[in-house]
Biopython code that builds the backbone (N, CA, C, O; Angstrom):
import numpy as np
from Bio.PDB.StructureBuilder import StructureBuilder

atoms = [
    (1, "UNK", "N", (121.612, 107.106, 130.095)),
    (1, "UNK", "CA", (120.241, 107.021, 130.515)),
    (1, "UNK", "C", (119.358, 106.862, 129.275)),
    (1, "UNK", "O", (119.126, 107.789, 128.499)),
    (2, "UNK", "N", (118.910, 105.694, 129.153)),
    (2, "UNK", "CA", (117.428, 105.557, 128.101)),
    (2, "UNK", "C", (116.351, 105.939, 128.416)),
    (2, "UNK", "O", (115.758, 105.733, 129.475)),
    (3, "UNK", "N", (115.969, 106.623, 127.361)),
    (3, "UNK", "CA", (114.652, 107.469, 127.335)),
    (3, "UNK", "C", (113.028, 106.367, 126.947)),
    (3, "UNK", "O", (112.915, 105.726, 125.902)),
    (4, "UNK", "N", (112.472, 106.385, 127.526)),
    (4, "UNK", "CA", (111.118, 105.548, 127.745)),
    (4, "UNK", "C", (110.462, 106.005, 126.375)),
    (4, "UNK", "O", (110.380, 107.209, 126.131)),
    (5, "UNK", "N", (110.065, 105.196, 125.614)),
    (5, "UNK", "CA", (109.001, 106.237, 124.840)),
    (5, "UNK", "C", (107.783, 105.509, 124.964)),
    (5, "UNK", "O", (107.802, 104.328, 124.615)),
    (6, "UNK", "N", (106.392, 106.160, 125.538)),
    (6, "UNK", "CA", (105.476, 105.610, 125.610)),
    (6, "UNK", "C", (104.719, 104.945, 124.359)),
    (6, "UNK", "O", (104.798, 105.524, 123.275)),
    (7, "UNK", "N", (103.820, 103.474, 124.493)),
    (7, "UNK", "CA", (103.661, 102.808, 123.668)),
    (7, "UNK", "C", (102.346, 103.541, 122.806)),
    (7, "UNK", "O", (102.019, 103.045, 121.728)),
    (8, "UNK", "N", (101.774, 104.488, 123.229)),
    (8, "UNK", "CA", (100.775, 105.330, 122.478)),
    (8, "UNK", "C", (101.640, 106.225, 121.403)),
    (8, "UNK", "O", (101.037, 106.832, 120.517)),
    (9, "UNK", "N", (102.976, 106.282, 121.501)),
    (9, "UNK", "CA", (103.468, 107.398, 120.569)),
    (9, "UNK", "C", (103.603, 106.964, 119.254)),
    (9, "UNK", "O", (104.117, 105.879, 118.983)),
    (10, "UNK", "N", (103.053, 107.964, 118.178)),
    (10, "UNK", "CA", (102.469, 107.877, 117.258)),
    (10, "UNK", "C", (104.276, 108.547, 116.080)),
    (10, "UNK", "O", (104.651, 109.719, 116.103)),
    (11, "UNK", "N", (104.983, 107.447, 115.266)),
    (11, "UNK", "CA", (105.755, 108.036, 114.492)),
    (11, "UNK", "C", (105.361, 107.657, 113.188)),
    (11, "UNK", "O", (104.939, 106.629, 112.659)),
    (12, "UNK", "N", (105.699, 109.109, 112.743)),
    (12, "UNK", "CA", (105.033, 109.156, 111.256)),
    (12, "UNK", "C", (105.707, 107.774, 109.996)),
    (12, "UNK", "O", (105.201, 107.410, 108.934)),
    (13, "UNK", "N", (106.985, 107.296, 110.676)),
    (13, "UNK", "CA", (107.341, 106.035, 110.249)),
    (13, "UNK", "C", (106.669, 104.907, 110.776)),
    (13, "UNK", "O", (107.079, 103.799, 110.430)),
    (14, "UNK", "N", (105.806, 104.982, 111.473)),
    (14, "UNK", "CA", (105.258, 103.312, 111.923)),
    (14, "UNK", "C", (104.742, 102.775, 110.732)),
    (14, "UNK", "O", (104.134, 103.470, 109.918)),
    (15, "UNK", "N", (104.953, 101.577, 110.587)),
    (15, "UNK", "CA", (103.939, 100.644, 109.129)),
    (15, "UNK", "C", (102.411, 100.377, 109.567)),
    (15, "UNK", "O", (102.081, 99.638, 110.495)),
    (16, "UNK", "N", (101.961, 100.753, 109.139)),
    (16, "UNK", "CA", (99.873, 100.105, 109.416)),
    (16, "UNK", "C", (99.669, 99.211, 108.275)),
    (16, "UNK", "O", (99.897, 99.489, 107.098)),
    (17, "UNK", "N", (99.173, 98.004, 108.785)),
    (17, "UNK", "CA", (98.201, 97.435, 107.822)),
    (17, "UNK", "C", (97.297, 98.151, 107.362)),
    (17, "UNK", "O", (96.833, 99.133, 107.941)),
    (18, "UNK", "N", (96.965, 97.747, 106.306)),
    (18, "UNK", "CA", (95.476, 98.606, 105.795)),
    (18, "UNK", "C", (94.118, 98.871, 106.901)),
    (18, "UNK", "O", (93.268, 99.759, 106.978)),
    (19, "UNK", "N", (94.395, 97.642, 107.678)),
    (19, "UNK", "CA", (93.226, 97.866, 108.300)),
    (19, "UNK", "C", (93.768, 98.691, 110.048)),
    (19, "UNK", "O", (93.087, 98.719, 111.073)),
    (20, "UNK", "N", (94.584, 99.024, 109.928)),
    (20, "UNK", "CA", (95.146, 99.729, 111.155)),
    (20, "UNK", "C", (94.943, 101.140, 110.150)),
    (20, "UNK", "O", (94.331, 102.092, 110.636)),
    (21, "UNK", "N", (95.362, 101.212, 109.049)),
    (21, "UNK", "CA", (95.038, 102.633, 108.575)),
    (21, "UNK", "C", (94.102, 103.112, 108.088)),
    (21, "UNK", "O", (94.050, 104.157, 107.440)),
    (22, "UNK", "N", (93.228, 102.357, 108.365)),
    (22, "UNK", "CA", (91.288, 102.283, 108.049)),
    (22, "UNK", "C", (90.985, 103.154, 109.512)),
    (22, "UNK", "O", (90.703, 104.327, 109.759)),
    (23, "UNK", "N", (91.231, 101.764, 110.434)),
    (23, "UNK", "CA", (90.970, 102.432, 111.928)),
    (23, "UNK", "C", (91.623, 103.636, 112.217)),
    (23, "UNK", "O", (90.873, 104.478, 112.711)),
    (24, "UNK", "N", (92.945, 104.028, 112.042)),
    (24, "UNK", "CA", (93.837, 105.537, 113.054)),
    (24, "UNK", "C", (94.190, 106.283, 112.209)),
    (24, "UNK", "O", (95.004, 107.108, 112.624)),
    (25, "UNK", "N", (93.891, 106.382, 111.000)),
    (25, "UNK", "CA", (94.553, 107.481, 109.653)),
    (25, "UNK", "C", (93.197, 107.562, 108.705)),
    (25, "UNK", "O", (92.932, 108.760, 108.607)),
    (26, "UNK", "N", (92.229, 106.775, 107.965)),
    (26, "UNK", "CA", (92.007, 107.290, 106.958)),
    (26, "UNK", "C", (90.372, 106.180, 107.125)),
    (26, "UNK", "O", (90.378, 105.013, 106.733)),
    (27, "UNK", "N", (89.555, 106.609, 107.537)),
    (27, "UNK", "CA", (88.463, 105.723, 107.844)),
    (27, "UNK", "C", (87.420, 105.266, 106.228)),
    (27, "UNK", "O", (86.198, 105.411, 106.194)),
    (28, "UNK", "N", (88.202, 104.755, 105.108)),
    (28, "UNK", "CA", (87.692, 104.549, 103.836)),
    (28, "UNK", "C", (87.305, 102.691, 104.362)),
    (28, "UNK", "O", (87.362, 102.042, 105.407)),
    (29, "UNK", "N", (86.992, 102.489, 103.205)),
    (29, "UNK", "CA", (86.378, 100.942, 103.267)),
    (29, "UNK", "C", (87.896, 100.159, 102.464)),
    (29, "UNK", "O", (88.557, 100.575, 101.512)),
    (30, "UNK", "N", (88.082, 98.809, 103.366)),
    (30, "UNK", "CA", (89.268, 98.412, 102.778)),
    (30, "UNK", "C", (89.171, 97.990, 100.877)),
    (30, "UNK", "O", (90.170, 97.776, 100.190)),
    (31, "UNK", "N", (87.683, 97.960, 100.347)),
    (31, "UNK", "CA", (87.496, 98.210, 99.403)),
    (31, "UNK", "C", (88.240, 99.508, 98.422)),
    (31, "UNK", "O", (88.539, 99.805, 97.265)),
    (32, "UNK", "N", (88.261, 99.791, 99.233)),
    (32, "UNK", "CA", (88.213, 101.845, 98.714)),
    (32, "UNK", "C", (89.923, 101.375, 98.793)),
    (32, "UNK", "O", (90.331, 101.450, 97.635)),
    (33, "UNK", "N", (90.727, 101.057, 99.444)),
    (33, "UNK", "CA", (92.314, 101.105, 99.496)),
    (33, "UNK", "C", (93.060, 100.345, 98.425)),
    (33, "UNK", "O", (94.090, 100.807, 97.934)),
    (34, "UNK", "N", (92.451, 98.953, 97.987)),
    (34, "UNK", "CA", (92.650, 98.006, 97.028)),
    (34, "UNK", "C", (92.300, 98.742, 95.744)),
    (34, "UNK", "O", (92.995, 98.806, 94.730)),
    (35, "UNK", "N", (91.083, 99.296, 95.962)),
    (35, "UNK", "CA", (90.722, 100.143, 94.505)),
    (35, "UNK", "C", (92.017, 101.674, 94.150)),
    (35, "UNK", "O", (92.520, 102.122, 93.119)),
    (36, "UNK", "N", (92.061, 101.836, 94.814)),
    (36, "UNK", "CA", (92.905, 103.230, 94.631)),
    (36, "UNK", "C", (93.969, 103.087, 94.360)),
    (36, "UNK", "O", (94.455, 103.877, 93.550)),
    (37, "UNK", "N", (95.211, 101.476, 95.203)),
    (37, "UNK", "CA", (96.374, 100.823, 94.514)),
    (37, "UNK", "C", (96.312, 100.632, 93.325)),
    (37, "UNK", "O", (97.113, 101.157, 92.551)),
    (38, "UNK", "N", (95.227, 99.741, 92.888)),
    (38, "UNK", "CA", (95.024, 99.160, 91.427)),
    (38, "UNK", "C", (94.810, 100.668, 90.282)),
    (38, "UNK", "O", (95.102, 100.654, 89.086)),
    (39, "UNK", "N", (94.360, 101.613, 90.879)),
    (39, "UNK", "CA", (93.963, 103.075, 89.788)),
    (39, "UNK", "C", (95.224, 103.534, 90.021)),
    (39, "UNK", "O", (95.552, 104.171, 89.020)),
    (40, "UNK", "N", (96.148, 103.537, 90.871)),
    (40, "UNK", "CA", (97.699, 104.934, 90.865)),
    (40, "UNK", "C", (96.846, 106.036, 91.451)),
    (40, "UNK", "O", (97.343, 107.148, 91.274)),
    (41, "UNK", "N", (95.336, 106.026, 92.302)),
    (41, "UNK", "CA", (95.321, 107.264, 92.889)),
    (41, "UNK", "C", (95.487, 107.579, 94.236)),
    (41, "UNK", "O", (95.461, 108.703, 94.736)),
    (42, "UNK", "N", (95.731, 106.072, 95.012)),
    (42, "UNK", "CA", (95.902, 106.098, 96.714)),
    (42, "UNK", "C", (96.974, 106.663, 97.277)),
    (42, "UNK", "O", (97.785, 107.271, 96.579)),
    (43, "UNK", "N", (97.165, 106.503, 99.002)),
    (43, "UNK", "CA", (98.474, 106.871, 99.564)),
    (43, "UNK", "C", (99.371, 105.774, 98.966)),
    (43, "UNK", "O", (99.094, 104.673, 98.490)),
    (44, "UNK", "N", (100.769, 106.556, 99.177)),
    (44, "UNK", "CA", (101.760, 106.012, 98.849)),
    (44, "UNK", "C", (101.805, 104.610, 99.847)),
    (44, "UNK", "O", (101.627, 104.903, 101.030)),
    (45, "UNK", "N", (102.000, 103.208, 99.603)),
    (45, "UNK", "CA", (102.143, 102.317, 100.245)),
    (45, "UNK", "C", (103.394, 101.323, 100.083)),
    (45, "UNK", "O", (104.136, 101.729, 99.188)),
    (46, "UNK", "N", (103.684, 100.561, 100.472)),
    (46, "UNK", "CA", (104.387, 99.407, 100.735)),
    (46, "UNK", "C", (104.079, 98.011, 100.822)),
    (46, "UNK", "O", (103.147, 97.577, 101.499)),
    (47, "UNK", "N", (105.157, 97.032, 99.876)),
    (47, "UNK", "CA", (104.691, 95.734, 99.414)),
    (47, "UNK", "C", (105.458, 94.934, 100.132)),
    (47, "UNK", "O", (106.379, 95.750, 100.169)),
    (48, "UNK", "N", (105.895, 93.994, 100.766)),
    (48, "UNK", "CA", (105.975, 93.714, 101.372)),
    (48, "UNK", "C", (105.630, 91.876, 101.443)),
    (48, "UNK", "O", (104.946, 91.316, 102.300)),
    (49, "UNK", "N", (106.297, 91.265, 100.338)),
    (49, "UNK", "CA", (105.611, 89.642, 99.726)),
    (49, "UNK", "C", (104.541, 90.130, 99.299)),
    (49, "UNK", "O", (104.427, 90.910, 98.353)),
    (50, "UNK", "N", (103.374, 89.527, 100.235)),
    (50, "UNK", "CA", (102.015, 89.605, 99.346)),
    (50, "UNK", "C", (101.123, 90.509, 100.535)),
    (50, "UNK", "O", (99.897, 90.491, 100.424)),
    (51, "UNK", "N", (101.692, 91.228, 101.570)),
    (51, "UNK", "CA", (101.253, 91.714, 102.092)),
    (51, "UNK", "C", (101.513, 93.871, 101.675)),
    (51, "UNK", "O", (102.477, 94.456, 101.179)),
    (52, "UNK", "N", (100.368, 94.325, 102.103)),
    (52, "UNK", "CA", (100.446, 95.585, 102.318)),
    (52, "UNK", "C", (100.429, 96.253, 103.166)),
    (52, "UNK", "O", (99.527, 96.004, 103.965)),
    (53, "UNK", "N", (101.219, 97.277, 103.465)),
    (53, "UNK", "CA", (101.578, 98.243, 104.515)),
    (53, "UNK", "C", (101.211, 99.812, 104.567)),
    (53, "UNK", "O", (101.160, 100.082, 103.367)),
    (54, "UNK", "N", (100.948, 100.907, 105.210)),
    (54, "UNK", "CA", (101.401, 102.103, 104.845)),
    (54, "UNK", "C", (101.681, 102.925, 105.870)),
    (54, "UNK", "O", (101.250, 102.745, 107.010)),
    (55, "UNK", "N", (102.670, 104.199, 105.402)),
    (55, "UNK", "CA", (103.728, 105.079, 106.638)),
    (55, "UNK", "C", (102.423, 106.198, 107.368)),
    (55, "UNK", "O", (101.829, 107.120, 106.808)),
    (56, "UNK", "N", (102.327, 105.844, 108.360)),
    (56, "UNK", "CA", (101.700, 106.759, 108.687)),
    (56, "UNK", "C", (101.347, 108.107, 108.535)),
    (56, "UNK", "O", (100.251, 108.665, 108.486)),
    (57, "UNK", "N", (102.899, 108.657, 108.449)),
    (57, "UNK", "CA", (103.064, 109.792, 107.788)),
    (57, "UNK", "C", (102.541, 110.033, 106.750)),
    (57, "UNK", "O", (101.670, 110.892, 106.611)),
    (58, "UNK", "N", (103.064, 109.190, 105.702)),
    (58, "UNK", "CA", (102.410, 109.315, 103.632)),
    (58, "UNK", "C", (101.232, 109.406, 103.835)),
    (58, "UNK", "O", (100.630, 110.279, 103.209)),
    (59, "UNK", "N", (100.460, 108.516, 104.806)),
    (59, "UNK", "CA", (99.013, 108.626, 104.719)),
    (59, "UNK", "C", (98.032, 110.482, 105.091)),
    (59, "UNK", "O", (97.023, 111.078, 104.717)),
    (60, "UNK", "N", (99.410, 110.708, 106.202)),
    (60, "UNK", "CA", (98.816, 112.335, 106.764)),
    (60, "UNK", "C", (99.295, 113.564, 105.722)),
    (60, "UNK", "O", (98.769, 114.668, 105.576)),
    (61, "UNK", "N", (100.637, 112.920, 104.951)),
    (61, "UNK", "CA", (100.752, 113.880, 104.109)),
    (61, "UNK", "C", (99.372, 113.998, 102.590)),
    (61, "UNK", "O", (98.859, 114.910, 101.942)),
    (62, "UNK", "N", (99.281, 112.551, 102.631)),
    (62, "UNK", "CA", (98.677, 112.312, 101.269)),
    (62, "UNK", "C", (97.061, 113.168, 101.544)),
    (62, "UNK", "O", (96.552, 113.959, 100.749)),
    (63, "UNK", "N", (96.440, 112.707, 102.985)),
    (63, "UNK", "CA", (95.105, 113.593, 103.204)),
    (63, "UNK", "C", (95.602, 115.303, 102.952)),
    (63, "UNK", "O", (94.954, 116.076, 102.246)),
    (64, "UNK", "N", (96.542, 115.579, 103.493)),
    (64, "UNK", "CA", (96.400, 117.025, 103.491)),
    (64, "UNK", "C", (96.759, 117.797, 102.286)),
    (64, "UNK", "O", (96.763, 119.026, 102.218)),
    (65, "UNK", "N", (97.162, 116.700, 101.028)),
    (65, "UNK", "CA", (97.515, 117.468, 99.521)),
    (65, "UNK", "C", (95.761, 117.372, 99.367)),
    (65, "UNK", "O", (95.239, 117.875, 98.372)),
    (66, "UNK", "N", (95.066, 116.813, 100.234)),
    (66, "UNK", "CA", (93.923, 116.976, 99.159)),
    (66, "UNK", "C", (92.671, 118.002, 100.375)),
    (66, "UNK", "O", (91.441, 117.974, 100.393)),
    (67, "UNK", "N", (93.395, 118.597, 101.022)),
    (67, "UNK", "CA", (92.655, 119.378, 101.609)),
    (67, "UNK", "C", (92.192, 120.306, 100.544)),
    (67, "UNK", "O", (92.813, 120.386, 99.484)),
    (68, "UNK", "N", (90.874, 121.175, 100.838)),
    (68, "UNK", "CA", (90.248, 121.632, 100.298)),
    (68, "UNK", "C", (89.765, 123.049, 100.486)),
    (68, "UNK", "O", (88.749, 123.261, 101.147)),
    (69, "UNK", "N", (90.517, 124.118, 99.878)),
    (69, "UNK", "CA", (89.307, 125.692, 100.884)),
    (69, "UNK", "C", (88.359, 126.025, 100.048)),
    (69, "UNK", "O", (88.289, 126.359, 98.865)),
    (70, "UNK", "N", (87.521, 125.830, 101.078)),
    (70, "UNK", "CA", (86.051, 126.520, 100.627)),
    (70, "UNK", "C", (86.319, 127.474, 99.791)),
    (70, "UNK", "O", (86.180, 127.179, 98.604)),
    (71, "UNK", "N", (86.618, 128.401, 100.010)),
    (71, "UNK", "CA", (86.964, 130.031, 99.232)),
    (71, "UNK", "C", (87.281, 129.893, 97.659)),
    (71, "UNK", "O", (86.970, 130.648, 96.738)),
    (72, "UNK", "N", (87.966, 128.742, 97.651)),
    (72, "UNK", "CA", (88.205, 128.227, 96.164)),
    (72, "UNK", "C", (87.478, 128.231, 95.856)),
    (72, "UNK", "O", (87.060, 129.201, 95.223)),
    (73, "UNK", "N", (86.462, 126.675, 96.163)),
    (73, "UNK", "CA", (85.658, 125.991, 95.740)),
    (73, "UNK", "C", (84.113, 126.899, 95.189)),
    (73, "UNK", "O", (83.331, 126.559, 94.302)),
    (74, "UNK", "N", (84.071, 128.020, 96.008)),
    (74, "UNK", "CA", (82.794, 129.119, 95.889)),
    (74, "UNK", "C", (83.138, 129.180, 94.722)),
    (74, "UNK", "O", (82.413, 128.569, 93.936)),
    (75, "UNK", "N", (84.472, 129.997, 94.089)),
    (75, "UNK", "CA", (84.723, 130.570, 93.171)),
    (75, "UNK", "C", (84.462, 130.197, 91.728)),
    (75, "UNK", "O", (84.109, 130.851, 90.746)),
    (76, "UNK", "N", (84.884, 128.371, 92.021)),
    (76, "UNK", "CA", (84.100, 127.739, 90.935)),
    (76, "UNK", "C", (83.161, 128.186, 90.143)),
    (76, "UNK", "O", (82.657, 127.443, 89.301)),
]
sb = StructureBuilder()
sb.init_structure("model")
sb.init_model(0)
sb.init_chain("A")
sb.init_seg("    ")
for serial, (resi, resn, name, xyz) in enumerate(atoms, 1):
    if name == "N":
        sb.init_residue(resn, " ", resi, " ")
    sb.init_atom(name, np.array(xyz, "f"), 0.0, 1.0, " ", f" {name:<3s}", serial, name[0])
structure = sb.get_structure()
Protein backbone atom coordinates (compact mmCIF):
# COMPACT_ATOMS: atom_id res chain seq x y z
CA UNK A 1 0.00 0.00 0.00
CA UNK A 2 1.43 3.57 -1.06
CA UNK A 3 1.18 6.24 1.13
CA UNK A 4 -0.28 9.63 -0.52
CA UNK A 5 1.76 12.48 0.54
CA UNK A 6 -0.09 15.62 0.15
CA UNK A 7 1.27 18.23 -2.35
CA UNK A 8 1.36 21.08 0.48
CA UNK A 9 3.96 18.94 2.45
CA UNK A 10 6.75 20.89 3.23
CA UNK A 11 10.42 18.66 3.31
CA UNK A 12 13.20 20.26 4.71
CA UNK A 13 15.02 18.72 1.48
CA UNK A 14 12.87 20.42 -1.17
CA UNK A 15 15.19 22.82 -3.52
CA UNK A 16 13.62 26.62 -3.74
CA UNK A 17 14.69 28.97 -6.15
CA UNK A 18 15.68 32.07 -4.62
CA UNK A 19 12.61 33.46 -5.34
CA UNK A 20 10.46 30.55 -3.84
CA UNK A 21 12.75 31.19 -0.77
CA UNK A 22 12.05 34.92 -0.77
CA UNK A 23 8.27 33.97 -0.86
CA UNK A 24 8.01 30.60 1.91
CA UNK A 25 11.39 30.81 4.02
CA UNK A 26 13.12 34.09 4.22
CA UNK A 27 11.19 37.31 2.90
CA UNK A 28 14.78 39.43 2.07
CA UNK A 29 15.03 41.21 -1.37
CA UNK A 30 16.52 38.90 -4.09
CA UNK A 31 19.15 41.66 -3.91
CA UNK A 32 19.89 40.84 -0.31
CA UNK A 33 20.51 36.80 -1.44
CA UNK A 34 23.07 37.58 -4.38
CA UNK A 35 24.75 39.99 -1.92
CA UNK A 36 25.22 37.58 0.96
CA UNK A 37 26.54 34.59 -1.71
CA UNK A 38 29.09 37.01 -3.04
CA UNK A 39 30.14 38.14 1.05
CA UNK A 40 30.27 34.09 2.52
CA UNK A 41 27.49 35.46 4.89
CA UNK A 42 24.11 33.81 3.42
CA UNK A 43 22.22 30.40 3.78
CA UNK A 44 23.99 27.61 2.70
CA UNK A 45 22.94 27.18 -1.10
CA UNK A 46 23.31 25.20 -4.21
CA UNK A 47 24.80 25.70 -7.80
CA UNK A 48 23.44 24.07 -10.05
CA UNK A 49 25.04 25.35 -13.95
CA UNK A 50 24.23 28.86 -13.66
CA UNK A 51 21.31 28.49 -11.69
CA UNK A 52 20.69 28.79 -7.79
CA UNK A 53 18.87 26.76 -5.40
CA UNK A 54 18.36 26.43 -1.57
CA UNK A 55 17.30 23.37 1.08
CA UNK A 56 14.64 24.46 2.77
CA UNK A 57 15.82 23.15 5.74
CA UNK A 58 19.55 25.14 5.60
CA UNK A 59 17.45 28.07 5.12
CA UNK A 60 15.31 27.23 8.69
CA UNK A 61 18.39 26.10 10.25
CA UNK A 62 20.46 29.11 9.05
CA UNK A 63 17.43 31.74 10.49
CA UNK A 64 17.44 30.08 13.78
CA UNK A 65 21.54 30.25 14.40
CA UNK A 66 20.74 33.80 14.23
CA UNK A 67 17.92 33.97 16.55
CA UNK A 68 18.29 36.43 19.08
CA UNK A 69 17.28 36.73 23.16
CA UNK A 70 16.43 39.79 24.27
CA UNK A 71 17.91 39.02 27.78
CA UNK A 72 21.28 39.01 26.09
CA UNK A 73 20.95 41.77 24.11
CA UNK A 74 19.76 44.11 27.45
CA UNK A 75 22.90 43.01 28.92
CA UNK A 76 24.92 44.60 26.31
Amino acid sequence: MTRRVSSSYQSDNDLLTESQAREQELPMSLAWFRRMRVHDGGPPFVRVSNRIFYRRGELRRWIAARAVDRRQEVRR
